[in-house]
N, C-alpha and C positions, 0 to 999 in steps of 0.2 A: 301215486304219491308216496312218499317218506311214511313211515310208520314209527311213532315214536312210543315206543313202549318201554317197558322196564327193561327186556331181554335184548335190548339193542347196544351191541359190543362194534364200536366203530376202533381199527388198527391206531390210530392218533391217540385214544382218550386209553387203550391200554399202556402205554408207556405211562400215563400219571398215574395211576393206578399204584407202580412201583416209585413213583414218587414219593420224596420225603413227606413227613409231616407237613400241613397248614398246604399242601398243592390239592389241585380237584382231584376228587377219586371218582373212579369208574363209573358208571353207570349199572345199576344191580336194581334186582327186585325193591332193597331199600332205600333205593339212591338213583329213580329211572332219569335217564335224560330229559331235562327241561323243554317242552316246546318252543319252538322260535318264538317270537316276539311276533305279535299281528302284524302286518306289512303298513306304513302308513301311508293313507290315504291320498293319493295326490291332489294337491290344493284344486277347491274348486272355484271352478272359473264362470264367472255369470256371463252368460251369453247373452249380448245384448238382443235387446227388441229391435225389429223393424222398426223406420219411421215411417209414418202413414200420412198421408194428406187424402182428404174426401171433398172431391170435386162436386159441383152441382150436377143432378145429374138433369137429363134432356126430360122434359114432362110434354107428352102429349095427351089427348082427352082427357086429364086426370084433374081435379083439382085440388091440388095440392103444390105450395110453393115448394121449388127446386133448392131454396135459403133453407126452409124452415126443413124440409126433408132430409138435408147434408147433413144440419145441426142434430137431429135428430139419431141420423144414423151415426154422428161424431161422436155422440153420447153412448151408443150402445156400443161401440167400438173400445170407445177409455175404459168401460167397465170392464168390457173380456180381460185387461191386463196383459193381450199376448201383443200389444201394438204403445211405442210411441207415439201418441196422436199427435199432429199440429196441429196450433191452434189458426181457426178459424181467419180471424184478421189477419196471422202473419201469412197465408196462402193467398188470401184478396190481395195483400201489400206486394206481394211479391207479382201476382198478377197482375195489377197496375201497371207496376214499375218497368214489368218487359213488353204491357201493350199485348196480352194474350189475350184469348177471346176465353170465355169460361162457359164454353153450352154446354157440357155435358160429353162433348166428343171431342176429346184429346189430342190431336195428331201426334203422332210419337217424337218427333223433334219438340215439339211443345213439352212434353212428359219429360224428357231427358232434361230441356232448358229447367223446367221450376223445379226437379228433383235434386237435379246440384249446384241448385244456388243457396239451397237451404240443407243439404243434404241427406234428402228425404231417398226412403228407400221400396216405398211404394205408394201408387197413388191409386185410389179406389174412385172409379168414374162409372156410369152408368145410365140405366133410363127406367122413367116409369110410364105405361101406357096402358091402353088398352087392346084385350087381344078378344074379338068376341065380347062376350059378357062381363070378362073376368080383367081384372087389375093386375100388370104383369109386370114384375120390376126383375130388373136384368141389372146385374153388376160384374164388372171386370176389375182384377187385380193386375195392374201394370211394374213390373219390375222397371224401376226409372234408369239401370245404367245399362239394360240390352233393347228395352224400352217393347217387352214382347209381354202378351198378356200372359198370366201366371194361372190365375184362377178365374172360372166364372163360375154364377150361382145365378138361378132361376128362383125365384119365389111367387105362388100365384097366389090370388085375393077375390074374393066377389065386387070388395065393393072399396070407394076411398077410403071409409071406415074403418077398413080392415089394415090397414098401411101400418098404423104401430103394430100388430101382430106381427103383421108381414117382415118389419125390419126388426123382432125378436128373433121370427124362424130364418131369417138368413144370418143372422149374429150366431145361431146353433149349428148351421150348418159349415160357419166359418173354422167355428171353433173345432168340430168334427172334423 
């Protein structure tokens, strides 16, 4: 870097030196060159959010509604703040409208169709079951315009009980 100290004698600023009265003078121990000005900042730019829709996901041995589970994890979703959520009835509405089927499993022409009708930029689908003993909820993050899964996240549970915990520890792992 530049060193701007007193003893800094640049060929330019000696000619004003010999300049008349009221011109800059030199840069000296009493008079060291000024540091540049801070650079500014280049304007920041907010990077929008994803938009998210959360599909019902597929429920086998479990009980628990695939409605009240979506709303559920819709809520823990709004809260992270790193996702546009849709709301709930405009996804039904739009599901209606094109005669899709809403189990839980997506086919990726389906995903691409409801992503840019609303403009949505991911769509979170999955399932809850059981695997053994234990309560196993599987979620996939579908990128709506390559229409290729993005992320998935495992979550296990003992029991249906355990399902709001459950969609806490995948809300943490999202965020991670």
């Amino acid at each position: 870097g530049i060193f701007w100290g007193a003893t800094l004698r640049l060929p330019a600023l000696e000619a004003e030196k010999a300049a008349p009265t009221g011109e800059k003078a030199a840069p000296t121990v009493e008079n060291p060159v000024p540091a540049p000005a801070a650079p500014t900042p280049a304007a920041v730019v907010p990077v929008a959010k994803p938009k998210l829709a959360v599909l019902d996901f597929k429920v086998e041995d479990v009980k628990v509604s695939p409605t009240t589970f979506a709303d559920n994890l819709i809520a823990v979703m709004d809260r992270m703040d790193n996702f546009n959520v849709v709301e709930r009835e405009q996804l039904n509405a739009i599901i209606r409208e094109q005669g899709l089927s809403q189990s839980g499993l997506v086919s990726s022409t389906d995903a691409m169709q409801i992503g840019k009708l609303r403009g949505i930029d991911l769509l979170v689908a999955g399932s809850i079951g059981r695997l053994g003993s234990q309560v196993v909820m599987n979620t996939r993050f579908i990128d709506v315009k390559s229409s290729e899964v993005i992320a998935t996240f495992r979550v296990n549970g003992p029991s249906e009980d355990a399902i709001p915990q459950m969609t806490d520890e995948l809300a943490d792992k999202i965020k991670n």
